[in-house]
Backbone as a ProteinNet text record, in pm:
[ID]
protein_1_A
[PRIMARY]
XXXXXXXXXXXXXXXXXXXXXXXXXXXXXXXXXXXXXXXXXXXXXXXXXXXXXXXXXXXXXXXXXXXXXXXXXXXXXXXXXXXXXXXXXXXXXXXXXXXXXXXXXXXXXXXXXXXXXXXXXXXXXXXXX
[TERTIARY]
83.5	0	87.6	29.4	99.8	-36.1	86.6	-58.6	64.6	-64.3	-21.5	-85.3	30.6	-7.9	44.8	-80.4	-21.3	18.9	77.6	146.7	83.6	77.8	-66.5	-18.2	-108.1	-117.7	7.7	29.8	149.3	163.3	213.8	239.2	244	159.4	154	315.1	285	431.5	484.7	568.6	653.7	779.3	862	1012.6	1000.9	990.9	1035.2	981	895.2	803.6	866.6	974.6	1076.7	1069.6	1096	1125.4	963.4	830.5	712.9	729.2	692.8	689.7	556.9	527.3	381.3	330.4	242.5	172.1	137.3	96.8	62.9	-73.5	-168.8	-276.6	-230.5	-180.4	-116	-52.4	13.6	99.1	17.9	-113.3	-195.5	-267.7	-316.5	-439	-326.5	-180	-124.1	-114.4	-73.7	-63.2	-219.5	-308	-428.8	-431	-454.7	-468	-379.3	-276.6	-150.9	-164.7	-212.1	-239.8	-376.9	-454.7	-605.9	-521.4	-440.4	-438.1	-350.2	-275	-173	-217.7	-403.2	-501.4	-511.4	-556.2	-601	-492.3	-367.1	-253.6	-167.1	-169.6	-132.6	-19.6	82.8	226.6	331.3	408.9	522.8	659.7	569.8	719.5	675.1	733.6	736.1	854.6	846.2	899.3	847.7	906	867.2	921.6	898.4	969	857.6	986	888.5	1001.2	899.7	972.6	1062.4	1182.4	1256.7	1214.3	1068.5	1019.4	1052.7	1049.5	1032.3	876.9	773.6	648.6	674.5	682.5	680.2	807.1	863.9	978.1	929.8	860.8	812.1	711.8	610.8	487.9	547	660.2	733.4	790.2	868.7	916	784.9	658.7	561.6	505.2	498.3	468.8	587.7	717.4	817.3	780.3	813.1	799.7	680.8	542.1	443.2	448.8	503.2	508.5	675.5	760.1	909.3	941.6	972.3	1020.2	1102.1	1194.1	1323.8	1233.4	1265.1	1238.4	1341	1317.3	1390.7	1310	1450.2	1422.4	1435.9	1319.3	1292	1263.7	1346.3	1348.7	1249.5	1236.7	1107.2	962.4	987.5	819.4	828	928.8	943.3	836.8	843.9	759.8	790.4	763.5	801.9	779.8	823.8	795.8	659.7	603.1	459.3	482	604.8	567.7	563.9	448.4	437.2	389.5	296.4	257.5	383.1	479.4	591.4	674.4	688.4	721	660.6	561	492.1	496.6	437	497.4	633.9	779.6	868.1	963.5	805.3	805.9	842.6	860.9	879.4	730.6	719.1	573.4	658.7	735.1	766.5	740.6	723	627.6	563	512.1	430.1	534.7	415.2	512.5	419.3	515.6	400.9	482.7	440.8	490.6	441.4	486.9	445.9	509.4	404.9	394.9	374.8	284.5	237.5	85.9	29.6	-60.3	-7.4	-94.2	-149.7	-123	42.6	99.4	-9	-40.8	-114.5	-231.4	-337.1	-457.4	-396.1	-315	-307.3	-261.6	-174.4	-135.4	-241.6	-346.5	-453.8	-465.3	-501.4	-616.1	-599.3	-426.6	-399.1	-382.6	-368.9	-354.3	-539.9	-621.9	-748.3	-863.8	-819.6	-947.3	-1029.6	-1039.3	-1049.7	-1055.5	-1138.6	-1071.8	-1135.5	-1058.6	-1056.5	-1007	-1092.2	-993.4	-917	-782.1	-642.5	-638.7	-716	-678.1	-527.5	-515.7	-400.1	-409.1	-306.2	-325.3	-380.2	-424.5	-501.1	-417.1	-450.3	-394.4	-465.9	-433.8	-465.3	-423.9	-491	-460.2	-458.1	-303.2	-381.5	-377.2	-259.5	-223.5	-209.3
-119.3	0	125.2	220.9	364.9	482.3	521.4	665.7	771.2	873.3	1012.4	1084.2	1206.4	1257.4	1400.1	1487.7	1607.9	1666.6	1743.7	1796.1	1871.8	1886.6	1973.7	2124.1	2207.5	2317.6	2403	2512.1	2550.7	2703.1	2769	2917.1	2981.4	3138.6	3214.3	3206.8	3241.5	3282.1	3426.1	3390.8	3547.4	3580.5	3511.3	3515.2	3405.8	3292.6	3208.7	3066.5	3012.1	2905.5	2791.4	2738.9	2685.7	2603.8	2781.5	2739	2765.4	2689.6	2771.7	2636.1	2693.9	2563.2	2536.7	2436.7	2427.5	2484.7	2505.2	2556.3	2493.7	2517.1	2474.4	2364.8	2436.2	2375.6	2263.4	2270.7	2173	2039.5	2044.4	1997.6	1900.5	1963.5	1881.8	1797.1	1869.1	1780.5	1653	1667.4	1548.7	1460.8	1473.2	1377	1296.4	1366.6	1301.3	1166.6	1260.1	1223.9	1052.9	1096.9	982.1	860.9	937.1	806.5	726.3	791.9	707.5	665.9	673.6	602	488.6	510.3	383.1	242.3	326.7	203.3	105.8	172	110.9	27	100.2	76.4	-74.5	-205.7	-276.2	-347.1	-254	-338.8	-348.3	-391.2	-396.7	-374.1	-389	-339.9	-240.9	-67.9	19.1	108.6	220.5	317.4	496	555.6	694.2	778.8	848.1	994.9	1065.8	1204.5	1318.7	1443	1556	1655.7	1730.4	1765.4	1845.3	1942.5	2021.3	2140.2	2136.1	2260.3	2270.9	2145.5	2231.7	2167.4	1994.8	1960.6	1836.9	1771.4	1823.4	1731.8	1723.2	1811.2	1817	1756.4	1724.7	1616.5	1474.4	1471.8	1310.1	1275.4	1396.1	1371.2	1332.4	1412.8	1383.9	1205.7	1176.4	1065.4	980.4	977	903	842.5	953.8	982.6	874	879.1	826.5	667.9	633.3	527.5	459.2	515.4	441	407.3	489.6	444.8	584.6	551.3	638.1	714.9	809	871.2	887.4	952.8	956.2	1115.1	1188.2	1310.3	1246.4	1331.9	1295.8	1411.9	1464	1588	1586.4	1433.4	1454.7	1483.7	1482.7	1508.2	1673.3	1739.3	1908.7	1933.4	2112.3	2216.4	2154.8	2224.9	2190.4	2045.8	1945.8	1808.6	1756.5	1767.8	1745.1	1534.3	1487.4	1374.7	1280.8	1267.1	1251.9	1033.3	1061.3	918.9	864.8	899.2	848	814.1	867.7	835.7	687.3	695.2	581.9	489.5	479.1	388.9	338.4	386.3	316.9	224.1	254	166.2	30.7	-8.5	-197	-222.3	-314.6	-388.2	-521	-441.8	-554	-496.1	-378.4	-280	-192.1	-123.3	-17.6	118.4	229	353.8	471.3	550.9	674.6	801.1	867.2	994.9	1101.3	1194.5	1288.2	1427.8	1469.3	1626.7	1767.9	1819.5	1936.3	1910.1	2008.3	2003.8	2141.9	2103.5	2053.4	1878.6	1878.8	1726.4	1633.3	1632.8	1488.3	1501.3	1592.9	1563.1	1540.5	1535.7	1515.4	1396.3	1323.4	1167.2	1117.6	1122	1063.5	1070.4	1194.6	1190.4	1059.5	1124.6	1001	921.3	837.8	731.4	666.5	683.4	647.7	664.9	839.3	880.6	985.5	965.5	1020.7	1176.5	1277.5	1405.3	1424.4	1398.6	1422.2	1502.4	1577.3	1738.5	1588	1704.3	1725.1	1833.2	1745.9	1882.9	1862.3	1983.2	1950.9	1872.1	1765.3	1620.6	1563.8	1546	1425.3	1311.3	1174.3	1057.6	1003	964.7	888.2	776	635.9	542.8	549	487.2	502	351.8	282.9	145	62.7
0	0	0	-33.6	-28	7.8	89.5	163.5	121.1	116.2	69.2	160.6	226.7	328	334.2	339.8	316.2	458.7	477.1	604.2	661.8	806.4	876.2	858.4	926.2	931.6	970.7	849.4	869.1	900	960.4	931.9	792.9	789.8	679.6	597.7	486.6	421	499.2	514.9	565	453.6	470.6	379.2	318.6	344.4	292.8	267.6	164.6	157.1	205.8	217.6	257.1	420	455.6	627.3	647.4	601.9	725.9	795.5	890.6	1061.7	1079.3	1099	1133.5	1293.2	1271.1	1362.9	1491.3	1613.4	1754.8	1701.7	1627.8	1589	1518.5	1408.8	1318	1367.6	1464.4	1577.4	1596.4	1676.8	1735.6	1679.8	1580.1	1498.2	1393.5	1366.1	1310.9	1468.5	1552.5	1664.4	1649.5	1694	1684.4	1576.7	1445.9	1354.1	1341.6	1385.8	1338.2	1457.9	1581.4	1656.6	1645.3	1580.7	1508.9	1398	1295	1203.2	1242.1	1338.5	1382.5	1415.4	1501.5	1505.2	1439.6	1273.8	1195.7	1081.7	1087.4	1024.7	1109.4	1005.2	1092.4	946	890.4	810.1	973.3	948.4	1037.2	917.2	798.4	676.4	620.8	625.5	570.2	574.2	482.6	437.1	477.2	516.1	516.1	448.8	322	281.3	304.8	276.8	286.7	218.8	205.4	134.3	256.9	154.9	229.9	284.9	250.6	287.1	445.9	567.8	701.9	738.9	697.2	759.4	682.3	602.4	571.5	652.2	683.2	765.1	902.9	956.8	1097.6	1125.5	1007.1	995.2	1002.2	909	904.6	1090.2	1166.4	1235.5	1336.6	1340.2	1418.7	1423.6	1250.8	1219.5	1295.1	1300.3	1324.5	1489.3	1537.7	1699.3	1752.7	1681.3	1700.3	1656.3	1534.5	1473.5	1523.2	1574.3	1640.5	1515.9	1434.5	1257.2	1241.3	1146.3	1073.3	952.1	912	783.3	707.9	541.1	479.1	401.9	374	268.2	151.1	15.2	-65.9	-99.6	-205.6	-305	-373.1	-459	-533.2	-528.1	-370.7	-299.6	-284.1	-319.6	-304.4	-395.9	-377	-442.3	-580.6	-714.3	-860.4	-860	-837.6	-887.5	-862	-984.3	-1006.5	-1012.3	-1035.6	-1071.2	-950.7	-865.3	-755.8	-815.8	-881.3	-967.7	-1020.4	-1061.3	-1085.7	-998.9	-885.9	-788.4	-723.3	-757.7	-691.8	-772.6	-900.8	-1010.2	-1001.4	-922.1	-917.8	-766.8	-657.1	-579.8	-574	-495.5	-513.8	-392.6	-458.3	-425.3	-240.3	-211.1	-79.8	27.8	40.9	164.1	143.8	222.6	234	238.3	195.1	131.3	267.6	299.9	351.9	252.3	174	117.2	186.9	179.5	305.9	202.3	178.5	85.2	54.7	-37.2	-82.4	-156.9	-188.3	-252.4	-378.9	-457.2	-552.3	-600.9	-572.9	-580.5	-578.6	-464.9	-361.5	-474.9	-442	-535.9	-659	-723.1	-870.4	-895.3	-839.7	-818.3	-817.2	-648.3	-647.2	-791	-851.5	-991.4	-1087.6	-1107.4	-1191.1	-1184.8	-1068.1	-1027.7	-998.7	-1004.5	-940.9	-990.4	-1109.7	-1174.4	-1058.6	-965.5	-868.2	-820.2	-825.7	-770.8	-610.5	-523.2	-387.3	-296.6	-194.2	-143.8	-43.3	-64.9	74.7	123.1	251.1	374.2	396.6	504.8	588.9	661	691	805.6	724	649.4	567	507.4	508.3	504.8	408.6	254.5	165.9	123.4	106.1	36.3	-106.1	-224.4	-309.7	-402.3	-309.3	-410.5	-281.2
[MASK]
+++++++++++++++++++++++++++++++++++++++++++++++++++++++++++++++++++++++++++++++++++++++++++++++++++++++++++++++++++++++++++++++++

């Protein structure tokens, strides 16, 4: 399986799209979020990337913390790289994937991958293979 997960709630742009930090709120509602999905989430073999962005690294680290799992940076999950389906298309089928992102990205994989047009909130957790 592979979930697509966009990164919670982040601070306005100020300087720099780069460094925004997520927010107190944001914080909270991925903890929540990640310990209801841990419920339901039962691989013992997976993978975590996520974009180099600030907030996407701090969502992965939230996810980590919660799940006792390592992450990995993944450029291709940055701003500009639309090829989020390609990414996934060159998975190996021997575990489970968590990508951890941006939007527009996420909804557009889903699309193409599923046919599908589905909102991504922030914190939101998608299955798509």
């Amino acid at each position: 399986m592979i979930y697509l997960i966009r990164h919670g709630k982040s601070e306005d742009l100020i300087t720099s799209d780069y460094d925004r930090k997520l927010t107190l709120e944001g914080r909270k509602e991925l903890e929540d979020n990640f310990k209801e999905f841990k419920e339901k989430f039962k691989s013992d073999n997976f993978k975590v990337y996520c974009s180099p962005y600030t907030r996407a690294r701090q969502t992965a680290e939230i996810f980590s913390s919660i799940f006792d799992c390592d992450y990995e940076i993944l450029d291709q999950l940055s701003f500009g790289n639309s090829g989020y389906d390609k990414i996934i298309n060159i998975l190996d089928d021997d575990c489970d994937y968590i990508l951890i992102g941006h939007q527009p990205y996420i909804s557009d994989a889903i699309y193409k991958m599923t046919g599908r047009d589905v909102p991504v909130k922030r914190g939101s957790i998608h299955r798509v293979k």
